[in-house]
C-alpha positions as CSV (number, residue, x, y, z in Angstrom):
1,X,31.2,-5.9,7.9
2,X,29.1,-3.0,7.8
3,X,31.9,-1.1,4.7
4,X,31.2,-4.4,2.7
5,X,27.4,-4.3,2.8
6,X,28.1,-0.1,1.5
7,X,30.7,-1.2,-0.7
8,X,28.1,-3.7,-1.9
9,X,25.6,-1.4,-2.2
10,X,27.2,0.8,-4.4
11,X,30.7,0.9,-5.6
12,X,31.1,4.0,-7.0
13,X,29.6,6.1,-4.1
14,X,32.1,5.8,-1.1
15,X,29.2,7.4,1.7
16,X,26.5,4.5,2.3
17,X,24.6,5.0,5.2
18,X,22.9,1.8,7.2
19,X,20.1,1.3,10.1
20,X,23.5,0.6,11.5
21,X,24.7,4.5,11.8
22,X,20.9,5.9,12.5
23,X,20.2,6.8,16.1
24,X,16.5,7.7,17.9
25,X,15.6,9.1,21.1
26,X,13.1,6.4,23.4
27,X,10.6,7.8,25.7
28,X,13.3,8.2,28.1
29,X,14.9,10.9,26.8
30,X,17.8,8.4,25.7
31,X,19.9,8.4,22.4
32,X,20.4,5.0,21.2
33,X,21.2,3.8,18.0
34,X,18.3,2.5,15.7
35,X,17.4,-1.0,16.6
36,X,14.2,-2.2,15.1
37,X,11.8,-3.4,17.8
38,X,9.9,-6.6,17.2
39,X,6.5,-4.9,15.5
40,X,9.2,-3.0,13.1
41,X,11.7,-6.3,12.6
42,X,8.0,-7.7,11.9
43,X,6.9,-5.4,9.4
44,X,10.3,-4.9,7.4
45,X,10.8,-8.7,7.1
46,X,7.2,-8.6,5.3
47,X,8.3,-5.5,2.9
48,X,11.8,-8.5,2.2
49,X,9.0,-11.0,1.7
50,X,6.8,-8.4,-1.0
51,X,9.2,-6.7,-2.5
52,X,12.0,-7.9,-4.8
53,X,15.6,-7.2,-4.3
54,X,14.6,-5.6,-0.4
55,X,16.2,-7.5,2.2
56,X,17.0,-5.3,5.3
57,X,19.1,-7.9,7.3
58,X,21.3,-8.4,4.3
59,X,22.0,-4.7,4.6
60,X,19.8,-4.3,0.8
61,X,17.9,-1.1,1.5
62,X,16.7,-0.1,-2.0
63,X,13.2,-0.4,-2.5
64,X,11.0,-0.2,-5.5
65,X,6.9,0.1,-6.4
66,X,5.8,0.5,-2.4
67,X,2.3,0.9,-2.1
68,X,1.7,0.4,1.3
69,X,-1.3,1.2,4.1
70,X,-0.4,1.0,7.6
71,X,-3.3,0.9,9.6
72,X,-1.9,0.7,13.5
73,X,-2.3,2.0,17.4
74,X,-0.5,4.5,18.9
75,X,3.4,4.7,19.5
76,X,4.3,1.2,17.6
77,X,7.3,2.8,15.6
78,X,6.0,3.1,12.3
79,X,6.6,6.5,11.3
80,X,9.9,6.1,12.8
81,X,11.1,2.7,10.6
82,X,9.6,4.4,7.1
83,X,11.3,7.6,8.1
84,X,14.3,5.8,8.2
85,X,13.8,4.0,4.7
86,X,12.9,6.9,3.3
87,X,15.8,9.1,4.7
88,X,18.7,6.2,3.5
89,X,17.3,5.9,0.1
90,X,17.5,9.9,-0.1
91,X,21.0,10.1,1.2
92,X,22.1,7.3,-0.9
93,X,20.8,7.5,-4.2
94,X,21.4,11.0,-6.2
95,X,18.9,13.1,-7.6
96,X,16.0,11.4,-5.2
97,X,13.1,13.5,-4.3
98,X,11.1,11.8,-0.9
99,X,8.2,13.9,0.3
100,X,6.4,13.4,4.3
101,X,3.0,14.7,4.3
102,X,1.1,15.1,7.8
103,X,-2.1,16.2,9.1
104,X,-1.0,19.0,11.3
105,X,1.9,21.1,11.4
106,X,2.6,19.6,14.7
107,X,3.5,16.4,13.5
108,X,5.3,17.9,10.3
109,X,8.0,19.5,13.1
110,X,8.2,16.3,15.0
111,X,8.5,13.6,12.5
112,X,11.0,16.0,10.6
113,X,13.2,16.4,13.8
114,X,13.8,12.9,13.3
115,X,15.2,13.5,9.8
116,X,17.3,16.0,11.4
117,X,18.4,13.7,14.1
118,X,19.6,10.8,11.6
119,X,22.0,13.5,10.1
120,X,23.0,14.8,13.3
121,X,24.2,11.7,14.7
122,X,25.7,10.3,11.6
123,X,29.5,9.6,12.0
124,X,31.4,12.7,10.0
125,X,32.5,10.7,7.4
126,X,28.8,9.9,6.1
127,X,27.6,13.1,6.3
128,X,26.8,14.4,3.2
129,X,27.4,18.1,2.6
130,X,23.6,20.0,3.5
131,X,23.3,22.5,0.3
132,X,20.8,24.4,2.9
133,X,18.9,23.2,5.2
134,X,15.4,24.4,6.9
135,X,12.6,23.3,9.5
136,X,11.1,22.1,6.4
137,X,13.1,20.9,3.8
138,X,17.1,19.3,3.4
139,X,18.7,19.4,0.3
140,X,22.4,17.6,-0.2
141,X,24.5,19.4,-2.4
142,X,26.7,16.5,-3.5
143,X,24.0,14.5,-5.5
144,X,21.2,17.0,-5.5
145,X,18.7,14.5,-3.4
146,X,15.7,16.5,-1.4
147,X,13.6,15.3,1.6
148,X,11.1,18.2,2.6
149,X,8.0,18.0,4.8
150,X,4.8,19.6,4.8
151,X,0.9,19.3,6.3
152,X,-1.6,18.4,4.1
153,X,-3.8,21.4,2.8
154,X,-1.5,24.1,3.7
155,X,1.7,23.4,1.5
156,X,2.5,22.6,-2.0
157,X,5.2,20.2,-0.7
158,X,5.8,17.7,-3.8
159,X,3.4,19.5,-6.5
160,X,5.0,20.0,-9.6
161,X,8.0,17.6,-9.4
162,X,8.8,13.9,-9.4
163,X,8.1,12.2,-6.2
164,X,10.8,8.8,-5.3
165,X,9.3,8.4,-1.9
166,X,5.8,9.6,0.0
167,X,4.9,9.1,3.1
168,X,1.4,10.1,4.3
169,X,1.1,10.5,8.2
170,X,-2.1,10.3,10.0
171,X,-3.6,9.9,6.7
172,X,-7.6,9.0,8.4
173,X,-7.0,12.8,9.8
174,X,-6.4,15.2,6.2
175,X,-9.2,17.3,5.7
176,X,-10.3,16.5,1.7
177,X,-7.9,14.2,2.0
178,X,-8.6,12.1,-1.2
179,X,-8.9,15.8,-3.4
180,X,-5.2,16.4,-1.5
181,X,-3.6,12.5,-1.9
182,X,-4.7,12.6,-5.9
183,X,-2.4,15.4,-6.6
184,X,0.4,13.9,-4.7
185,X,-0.3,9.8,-5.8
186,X,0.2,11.6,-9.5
187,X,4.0,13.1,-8.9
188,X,5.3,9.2,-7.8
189,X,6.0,6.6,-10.4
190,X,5.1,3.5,-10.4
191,X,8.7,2.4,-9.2
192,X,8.3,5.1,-6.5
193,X,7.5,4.3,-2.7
194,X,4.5,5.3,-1.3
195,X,3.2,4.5,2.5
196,X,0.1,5.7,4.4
197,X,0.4,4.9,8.2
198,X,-2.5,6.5,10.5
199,X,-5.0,5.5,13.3
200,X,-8.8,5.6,11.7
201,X,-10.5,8.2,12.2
202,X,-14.2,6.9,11.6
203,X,-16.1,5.7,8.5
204,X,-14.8,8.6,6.2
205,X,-13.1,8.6,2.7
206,X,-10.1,7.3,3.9
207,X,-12.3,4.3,5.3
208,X,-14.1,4.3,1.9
209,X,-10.4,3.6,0.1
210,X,-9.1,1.2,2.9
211,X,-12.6,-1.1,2.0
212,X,-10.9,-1.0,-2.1
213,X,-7.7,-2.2,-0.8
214,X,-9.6,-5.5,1.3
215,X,-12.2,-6.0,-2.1
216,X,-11.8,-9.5,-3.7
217,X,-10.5,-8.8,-6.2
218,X,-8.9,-5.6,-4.5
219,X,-9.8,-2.4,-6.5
220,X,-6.5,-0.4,-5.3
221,X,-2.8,-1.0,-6.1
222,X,-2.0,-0.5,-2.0
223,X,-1.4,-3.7,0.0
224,X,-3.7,-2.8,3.6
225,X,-1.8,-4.0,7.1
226,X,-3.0,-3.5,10.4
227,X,-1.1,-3.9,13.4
228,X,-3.4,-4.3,16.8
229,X,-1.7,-2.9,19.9
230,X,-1.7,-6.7,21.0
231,X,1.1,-7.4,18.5
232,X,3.4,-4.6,20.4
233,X,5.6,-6.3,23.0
234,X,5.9,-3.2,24.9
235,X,2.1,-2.8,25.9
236,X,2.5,-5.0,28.5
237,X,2.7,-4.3,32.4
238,X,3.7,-5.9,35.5
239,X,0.6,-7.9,37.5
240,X,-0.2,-7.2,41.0
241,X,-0.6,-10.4,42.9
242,X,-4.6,-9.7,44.0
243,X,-5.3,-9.1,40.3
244,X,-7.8,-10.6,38.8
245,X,-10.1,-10.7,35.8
246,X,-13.3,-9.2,35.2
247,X,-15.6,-11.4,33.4
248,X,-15.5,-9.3,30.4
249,X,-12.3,-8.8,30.3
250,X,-11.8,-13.3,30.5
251,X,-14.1,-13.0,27.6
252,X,-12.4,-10.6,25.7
253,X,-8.5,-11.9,26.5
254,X,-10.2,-15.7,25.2
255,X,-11.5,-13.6,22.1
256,X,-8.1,-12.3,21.1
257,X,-5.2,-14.1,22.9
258,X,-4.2,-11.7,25.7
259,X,-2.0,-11.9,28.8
260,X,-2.7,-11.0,32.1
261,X,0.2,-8.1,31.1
262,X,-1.6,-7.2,28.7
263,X,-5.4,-6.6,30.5
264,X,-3.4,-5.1,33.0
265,X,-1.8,-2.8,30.5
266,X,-5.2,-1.4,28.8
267,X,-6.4,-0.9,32.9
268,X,-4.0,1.5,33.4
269,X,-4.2,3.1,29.3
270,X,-8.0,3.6,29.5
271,X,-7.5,5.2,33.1
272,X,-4.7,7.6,32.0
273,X,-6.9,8.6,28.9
274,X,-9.9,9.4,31.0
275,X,-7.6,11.9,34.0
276,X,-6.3,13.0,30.9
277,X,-10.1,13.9,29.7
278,X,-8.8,12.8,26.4
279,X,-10.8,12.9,23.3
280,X,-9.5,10.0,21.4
281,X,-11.1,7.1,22.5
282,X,-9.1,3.6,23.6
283,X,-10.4,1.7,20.8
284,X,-9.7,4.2,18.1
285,X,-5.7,4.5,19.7
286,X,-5.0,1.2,20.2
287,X,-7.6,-0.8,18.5
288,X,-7.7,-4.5,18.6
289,X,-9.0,-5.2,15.4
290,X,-9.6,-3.2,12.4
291,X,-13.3,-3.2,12.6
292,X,-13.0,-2.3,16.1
293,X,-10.9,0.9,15.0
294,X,-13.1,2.1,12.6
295,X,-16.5,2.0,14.9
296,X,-15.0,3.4,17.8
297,X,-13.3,6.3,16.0
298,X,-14.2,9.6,14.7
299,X,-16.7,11.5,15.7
300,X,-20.3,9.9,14.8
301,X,-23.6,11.0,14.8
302,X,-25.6,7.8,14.8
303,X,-24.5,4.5,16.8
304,X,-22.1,2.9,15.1
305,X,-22.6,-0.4,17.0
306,X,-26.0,-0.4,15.4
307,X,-25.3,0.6,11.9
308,X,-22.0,-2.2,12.1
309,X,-25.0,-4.8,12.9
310,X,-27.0,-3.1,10.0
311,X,-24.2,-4.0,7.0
312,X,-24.4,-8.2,8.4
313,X,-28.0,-8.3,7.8
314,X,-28.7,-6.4,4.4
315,X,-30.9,-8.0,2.0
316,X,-30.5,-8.4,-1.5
317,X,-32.5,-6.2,-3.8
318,X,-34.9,-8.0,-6.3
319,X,-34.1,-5.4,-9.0
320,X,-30.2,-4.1,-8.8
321,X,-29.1,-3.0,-12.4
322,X,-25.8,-4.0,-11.1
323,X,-26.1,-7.1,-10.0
324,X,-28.9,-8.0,-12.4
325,X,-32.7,-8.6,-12.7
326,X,-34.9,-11.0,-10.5
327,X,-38.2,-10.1,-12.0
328,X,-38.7,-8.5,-15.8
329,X,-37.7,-5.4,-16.7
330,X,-40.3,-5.0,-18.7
331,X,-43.6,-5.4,-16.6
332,X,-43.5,-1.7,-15.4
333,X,-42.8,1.9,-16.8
334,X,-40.8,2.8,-14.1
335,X,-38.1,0.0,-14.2
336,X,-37.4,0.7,-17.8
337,X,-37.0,4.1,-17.5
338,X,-35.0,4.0,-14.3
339,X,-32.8,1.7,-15.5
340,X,-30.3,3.7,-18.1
341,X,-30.3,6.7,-15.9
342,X,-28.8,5.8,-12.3
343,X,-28.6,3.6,-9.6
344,X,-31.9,2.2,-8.9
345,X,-32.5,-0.3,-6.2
346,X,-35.5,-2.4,-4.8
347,X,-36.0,-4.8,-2.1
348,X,-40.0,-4.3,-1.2
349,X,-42.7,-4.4,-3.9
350,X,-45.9,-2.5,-3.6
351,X,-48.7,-4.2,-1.8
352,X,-52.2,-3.5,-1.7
353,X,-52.5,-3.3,2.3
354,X,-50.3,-0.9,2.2
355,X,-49.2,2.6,2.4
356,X,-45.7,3.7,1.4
357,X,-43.5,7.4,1.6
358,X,-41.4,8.8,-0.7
359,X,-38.4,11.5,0.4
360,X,-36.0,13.4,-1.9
361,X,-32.8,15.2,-1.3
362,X,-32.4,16.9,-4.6
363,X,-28.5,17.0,-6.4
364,X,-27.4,20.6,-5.1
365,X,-24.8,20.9,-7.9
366,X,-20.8,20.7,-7.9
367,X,-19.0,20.6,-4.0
368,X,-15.4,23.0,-3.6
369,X,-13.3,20.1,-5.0
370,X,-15.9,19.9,-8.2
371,X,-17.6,16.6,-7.5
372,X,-20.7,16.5,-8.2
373,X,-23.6,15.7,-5.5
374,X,-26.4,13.3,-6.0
375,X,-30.0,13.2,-5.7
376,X,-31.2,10.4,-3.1
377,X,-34.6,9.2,-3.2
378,X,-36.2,6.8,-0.5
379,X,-39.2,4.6,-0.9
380,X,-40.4,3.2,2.8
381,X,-43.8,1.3,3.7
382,X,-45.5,3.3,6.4
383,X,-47.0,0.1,7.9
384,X,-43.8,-1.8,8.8
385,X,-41.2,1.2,8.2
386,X,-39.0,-0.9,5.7
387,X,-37.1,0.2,3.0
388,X,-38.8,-0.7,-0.2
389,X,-36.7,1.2,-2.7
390,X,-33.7,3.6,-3.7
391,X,-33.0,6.1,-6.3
392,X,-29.7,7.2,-5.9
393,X,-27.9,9.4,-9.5
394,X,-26.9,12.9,-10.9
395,X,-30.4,13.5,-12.0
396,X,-31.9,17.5,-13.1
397,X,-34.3,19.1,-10.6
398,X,-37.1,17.7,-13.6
399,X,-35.6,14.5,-13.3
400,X,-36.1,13.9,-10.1
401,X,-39.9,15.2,-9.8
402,X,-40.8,12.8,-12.6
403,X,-39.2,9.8,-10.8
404,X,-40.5,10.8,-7.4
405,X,-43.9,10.6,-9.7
406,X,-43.5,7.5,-10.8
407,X,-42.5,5.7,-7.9
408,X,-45.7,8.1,-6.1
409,X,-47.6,6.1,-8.6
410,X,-46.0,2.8,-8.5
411,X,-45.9,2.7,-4.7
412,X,-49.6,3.1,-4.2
413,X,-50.0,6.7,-4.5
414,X,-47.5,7.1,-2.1
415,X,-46.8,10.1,-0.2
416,X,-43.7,12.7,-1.7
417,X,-41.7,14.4,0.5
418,X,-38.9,16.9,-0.7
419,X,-35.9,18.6,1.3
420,X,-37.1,22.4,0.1
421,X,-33.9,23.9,-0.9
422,X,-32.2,25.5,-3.8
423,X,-33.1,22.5,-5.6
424,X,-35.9,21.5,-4.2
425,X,-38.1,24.4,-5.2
426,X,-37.4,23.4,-8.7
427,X,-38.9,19.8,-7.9
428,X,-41.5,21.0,-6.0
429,X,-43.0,23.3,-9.0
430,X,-42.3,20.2,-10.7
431,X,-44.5,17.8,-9.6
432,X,-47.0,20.1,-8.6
433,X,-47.5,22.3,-11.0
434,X,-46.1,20.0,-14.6
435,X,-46.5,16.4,-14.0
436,X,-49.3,14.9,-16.4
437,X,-52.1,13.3,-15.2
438,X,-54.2,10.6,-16.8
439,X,-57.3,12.8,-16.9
440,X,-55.5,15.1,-19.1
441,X,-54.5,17.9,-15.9
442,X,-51.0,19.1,-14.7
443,X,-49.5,18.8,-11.0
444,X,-49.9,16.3,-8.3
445,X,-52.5,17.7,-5.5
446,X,-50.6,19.0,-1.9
447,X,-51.6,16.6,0.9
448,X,-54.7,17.0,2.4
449,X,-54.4,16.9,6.0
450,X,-52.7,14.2,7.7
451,X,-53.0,11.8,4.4
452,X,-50.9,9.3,3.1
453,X,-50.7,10.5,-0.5
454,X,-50.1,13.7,-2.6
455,X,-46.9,16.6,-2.1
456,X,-46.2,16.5,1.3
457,X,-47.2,19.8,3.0
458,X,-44.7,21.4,6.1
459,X,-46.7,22.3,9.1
460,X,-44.6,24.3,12.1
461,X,-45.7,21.8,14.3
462,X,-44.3,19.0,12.8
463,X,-41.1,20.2,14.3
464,X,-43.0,21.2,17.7
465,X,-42.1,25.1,16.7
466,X,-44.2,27.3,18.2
467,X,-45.9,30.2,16.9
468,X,-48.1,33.3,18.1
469,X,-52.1,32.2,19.3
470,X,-54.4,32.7,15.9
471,X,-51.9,33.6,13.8
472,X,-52.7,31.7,10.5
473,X,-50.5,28.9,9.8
474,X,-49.1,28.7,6.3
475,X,-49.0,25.2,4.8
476,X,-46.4,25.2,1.8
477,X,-45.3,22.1,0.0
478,X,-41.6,20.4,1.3
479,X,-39.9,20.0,4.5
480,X,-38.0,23.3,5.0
481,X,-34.2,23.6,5.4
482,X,-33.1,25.3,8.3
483,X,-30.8,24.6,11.7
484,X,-34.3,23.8,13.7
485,X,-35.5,22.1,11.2
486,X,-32.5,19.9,9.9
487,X,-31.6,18.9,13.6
488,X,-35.2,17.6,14.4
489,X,-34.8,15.7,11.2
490,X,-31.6,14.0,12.4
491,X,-32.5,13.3,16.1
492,X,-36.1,12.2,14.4
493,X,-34.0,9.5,12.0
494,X,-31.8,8.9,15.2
495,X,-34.4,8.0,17.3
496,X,-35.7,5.4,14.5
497,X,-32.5,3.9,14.0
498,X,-32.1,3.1,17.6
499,X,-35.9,1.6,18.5
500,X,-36.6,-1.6,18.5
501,X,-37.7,-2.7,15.8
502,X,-37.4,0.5,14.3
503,X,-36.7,1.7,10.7
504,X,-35.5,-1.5,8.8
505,X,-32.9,-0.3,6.2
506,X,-31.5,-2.8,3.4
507,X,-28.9,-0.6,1.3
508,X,-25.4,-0.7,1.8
509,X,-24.9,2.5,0.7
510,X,-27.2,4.7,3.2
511,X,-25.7,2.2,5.9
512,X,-22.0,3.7,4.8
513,X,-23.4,7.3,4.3
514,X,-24.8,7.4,8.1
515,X,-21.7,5.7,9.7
516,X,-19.7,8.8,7.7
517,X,-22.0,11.3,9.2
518,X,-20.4,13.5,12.1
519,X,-21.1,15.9,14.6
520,X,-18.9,19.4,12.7
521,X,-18.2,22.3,15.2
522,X,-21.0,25.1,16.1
523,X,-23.2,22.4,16.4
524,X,-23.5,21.2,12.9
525,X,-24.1,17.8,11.3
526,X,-22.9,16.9,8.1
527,X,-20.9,14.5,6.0
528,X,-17.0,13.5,6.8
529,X,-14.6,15.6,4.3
530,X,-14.8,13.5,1.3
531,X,-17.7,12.0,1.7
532,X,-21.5,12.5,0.8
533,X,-25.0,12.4,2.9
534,X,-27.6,12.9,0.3
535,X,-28.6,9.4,1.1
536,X,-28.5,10.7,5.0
537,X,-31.0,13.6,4.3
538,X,-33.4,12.0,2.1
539,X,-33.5,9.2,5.2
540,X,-33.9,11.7,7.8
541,X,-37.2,13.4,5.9
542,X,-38.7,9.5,5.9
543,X,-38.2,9.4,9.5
544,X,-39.9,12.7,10.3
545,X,-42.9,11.5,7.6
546,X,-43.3,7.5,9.6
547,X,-43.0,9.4,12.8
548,X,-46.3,11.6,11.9
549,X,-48.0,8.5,12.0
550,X,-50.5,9.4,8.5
551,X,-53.7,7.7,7.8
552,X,-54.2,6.2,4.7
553,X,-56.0,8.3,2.0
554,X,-59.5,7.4,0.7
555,X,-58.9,8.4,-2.8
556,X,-56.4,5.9,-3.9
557,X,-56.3,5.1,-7.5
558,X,-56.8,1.2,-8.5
559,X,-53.3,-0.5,-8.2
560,X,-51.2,-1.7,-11.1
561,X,-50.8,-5.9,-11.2
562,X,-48.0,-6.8,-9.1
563,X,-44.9,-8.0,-11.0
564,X,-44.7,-11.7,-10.9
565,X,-43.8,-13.3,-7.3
566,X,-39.9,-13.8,-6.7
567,X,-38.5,-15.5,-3.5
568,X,-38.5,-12.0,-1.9
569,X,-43.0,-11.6,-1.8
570,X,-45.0,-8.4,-1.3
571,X,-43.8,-8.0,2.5
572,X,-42.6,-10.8,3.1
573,X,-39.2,-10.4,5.5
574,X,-36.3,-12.6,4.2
């Protein structure tokens, strides 16, 4: 049967190679030939379904325009089943170029030993002569077909050549993995076969591209699948007769389906991981759901379980300039000239019972892989700690003091804090020293004392520093930048997030930015590769300003009419 389905395949080439002649090794050490388990018969009979002219059990292995991300647990065979698409098609079809990119070098060597051991095993009439052959690359000299493996990073595996077949392992894991996966997505046409299989690895850029792939309409060519350790036949264990279930776990087997076998099985999983002291957590290796993947992966500096309740109860803005206009445009200075510059959004008008804060993390230029960083601007109401406002666009150091002025002066006189570094100095001169005032003068005054208005003003003890007994204390404008400093900010901001009620936050985008922010080594705190926390900064200066508790200043200016009433009021909560 199996010479028909080659001769089939392709007349004029006598060496076809099935699944047929490939053999694996299982966890027992065994050699066996390659017999897809029920997760991979499930997941090749949906790539027959997608993709014309594929049909596996029909013995039709070519495969054309695969853009596939695998999102999966632990040890389900996926690597393993695309290795061995990728391997026939390049042993098959002259002059084919297939490229496996992983995150480590570790997994480079072991997914490529796989390769290896497909050849190896091959009965001696399929082999195809090996023009040379290395840990990292096997080139057949009979039709001039390459299959080479590299980590992603460190290699220039598949740059500056046609790619038939990619496959991205552990792609959650690259660092700068969406600067490294543009340069490879480039060298594969759009008849070529590309799949991504990994475990997630938190809300980082790699979470940022999955969310395109699930957008209706989806806003990426890759089709996403996830495959929940429940679907794998083999996580499943024998059941003692006293076993029984704890209430949680009768409430989460009703939640999702699963057999005694089963809750028996993630027992003894969560268990091993612990002696084990691994790091990975259960839920991040064999997740249940996808959302259940992403929050308990990574390595997050905020509570995720919070933030993930955060994203169900946004609010809509009453001014989005994407989504359109609730009230006019017109009525105020400030929305017209925010409007053609950047992303301006805003959920809370200003009311006159009220005090408000403003923070600023100023652009600080181009990052290593030349995107460009963005200033984020926060409006919050000191009074009920609620977002009223973002400004979040590439905007000059003199941009951004003029629309930290006009929101100061829409908002109530509001209070301006700014992150003083490289470009915050710039800002701070700025505002203080160049923004007109209507009685003909220059600069905004530095906050007097503990008031609710004017350039914010840094005082050691706002960070509980200590410093020598009568030494004068200098007072400079901005919130400084430095370890101490940023780490009070962030456990400040972590704190509000986690009170009850707490800082009430309405934009999506901050919400993403803080899930993406992670603990770095040395003690660090930053943004996942790929990803950005200007949002993040500008957040974390408003929660040192509502935690210093200011009184309201007693030289406010008279307040502007308030635009007309919408279905969102003043203050009013939805």
């Amino acid at each position: 049967m199996y010479e028909r389905l080659r001769a089939r395949l392709d007349p004029d080439i006598k060496h076809h190679v099935t699944f047929d002649d490939l053999k694996i090794t299982t966890k027992e050490r065994e050699l066996i030939p390659l017999e897809p388990n029920v997760t991979q018969t499930w997941y090749l009979d949906m790539l027959s379904q997608d993709y014309a002219g594929f049909d596996w059990r029909d013995g039709q292995y070519r495969i054309s325009g695969v853009r596939e991300d695998i999102l999966k647990g632990r040890q389900m065979g996926f690597s393993t089943i695309v290795l061995a698409l990728i391997f026939l098609d390049t042993i098959n079809v002259p002059h084919t170029q297939s490229v496996i990119m992983t995150d480590n070098g570790k997994r480079s060597e072991m997914l490529f030993n796989i390769i290896h051991r497909f050849w190896d095993q091959l009965p001696n009439e399929l082999k195809r002569k090996k023009k040379y052959s290395t840990k990292q690359q096997i080139e057949f000299e009979e039709i001039g077909s390459i299959i080479s493996v590299g980590t992603a990073g460190t290699d220039n595996v598949g740059r500056g050549g046609t790619i038939q077949n990619l496959l991205e392992s552990e792609r959650a894991f690259w660092v700068n993995g969406d600067y490294i996966e543009t340069g490879l997505l480039q060298s594969v046409p759009k008849n070529g076969n590309i799949w991504k299989e990994t475990t997630a690895n938190g809300y980082n850029e790699y979470k940022i591209e999955r969310d395109k792939e699930w957008a209706d309409p989806p806003k990426s060519a890759f089709r996403p699948r996830f495959f929940s350790f429940k679907h794998h036949r083999e996580y499943t264990e024998p059941v003692p007769d006293d076993f029984r279930r704890s209430p949680d776990e009768e409430a989460f087997a009703a939640m999702h389906g699963l057999t005694d076998g089963q809750l028996m099985w993630i027992r003894n999983k969560k268990v091993e991981l612990n002696k084990e002291d691994k790091k990975p957590k259960f839920d991040q290796e064999y997740p249940i759901t996808e959302s259940v993947a992403f929050l308990h992966s990574g390595n997050p500096y905020f509570n995720q379980e919070r933030l993930a309740l955060l994203l169900d109860e946004l609010a809509k803005p009453v001014y989005d300039p994407i989504q359109g206009l609730v009230f006019n445009i017109q009525h105020h200075p400030i929305l017209r000239s925010m409007y053609p510059d950047g992303e301006m959004r805003i959920w809370r008008l200003p009311h006159d019972d009220y005090d408000y804060v403003i923070a600023c993390d100023p652009s600080q230029g181009i990052d290593g892989q030349g995107d460009h960083d963005k200033t984020g601007i926060h409006v919050f109401c000191v009074q009920t700690w609620e977002q009223c406002a973002v400004v979040h666009g590439l905007y000059t150091p003199g941009r951004a003091a003029d629309i930290c002025a006009e929101l100061a002066d829409y908002y109530n006189d509001a209070l301006i804090g700014v992150h003083r570094n490289n470009h915050g100095h710039a800002v701070l001169l700025q505002l203080t020293h160049h923004t007109p005032q209507p009685d003909g003068s220059f600069g905004i005054a530095l906050q007097l004392g503990e008031e609710c208005t004017g350039v914010y003003t840094f005082d050691p003890k706002h960070i509980k520093a200590t410093h020598a007994p009568h030494a004068p204390i200098r007072r400079e404008g901005g919130y400084p930048e430095n370890k101490q400093s940023k780490l009070y900010m962030l456990d400040t901001l972590n704190e509000a997030l986690d009170a009850k009620p707490g800082m009430i936050i309405y934009d999506k985008a901050t919400v993403r930015e803080l899930l993406s922010f992670v603990k770095l080594p040395g003690g660090d705190a930053g943004a996942e590769s790929g990803c950005h926390d200007d949002l993040v900064s500008a957040l974390a200066l408003i929660a040192v300003l509502l935690n210093l508790r200011l009184r309201r200043s007693m030289k406010r200016k008279t307040l502007r009419p308030m635009p007309p009433r919408t279905s969102f009021d003043g203050m009013g909560r939805r």
